[in-house]
C-alpha positions as CSV (number, residue, x, y, z in Angstrom):
1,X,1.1,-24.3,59.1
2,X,2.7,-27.7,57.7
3,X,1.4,-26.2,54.2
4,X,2.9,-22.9,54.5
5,X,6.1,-24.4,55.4
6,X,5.6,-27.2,52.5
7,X,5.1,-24.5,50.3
8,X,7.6,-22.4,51.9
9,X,10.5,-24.9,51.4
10,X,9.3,-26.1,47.9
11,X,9.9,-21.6,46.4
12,X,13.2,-21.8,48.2
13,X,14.3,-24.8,46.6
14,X,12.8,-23.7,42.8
15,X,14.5,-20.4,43.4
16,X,18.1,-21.6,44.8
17,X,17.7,-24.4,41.3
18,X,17.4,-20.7,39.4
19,X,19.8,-18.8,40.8
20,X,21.8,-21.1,41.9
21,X,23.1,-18.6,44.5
22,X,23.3,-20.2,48.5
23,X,24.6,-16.6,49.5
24,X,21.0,-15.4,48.2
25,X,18.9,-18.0,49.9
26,X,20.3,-17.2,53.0
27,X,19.9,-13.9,52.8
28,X,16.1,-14.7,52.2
29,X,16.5,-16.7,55.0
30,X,17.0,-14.1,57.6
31,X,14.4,-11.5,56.2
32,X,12.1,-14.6,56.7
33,X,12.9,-14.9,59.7
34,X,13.4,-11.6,60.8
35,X,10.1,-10.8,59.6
36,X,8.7,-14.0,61.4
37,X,9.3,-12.4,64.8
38,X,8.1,-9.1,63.8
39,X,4.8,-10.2,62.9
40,X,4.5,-12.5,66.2
């Protein structure tokens, strides 16, 4: 699970360095999330 989130963390900050976009992040954020509880 530490991986995941490792890996996890290390996408969102490569893609927030390409887009340079917070708004999107956070966005991604929430569908993480939101898909988080779905699948639990």
């Amino acid at each position: 699970m530490d991986i995941i989130g490792k890996i996890i963390t290390f996408v969102m900050s490569t893609f927030s360095n390409l887009v340079g976009s917070s708004s999107m992040i956070e966005d991604i954020k929430k569908g993480f999330k939101e898909n988080f509880k779905k699948g639990s």
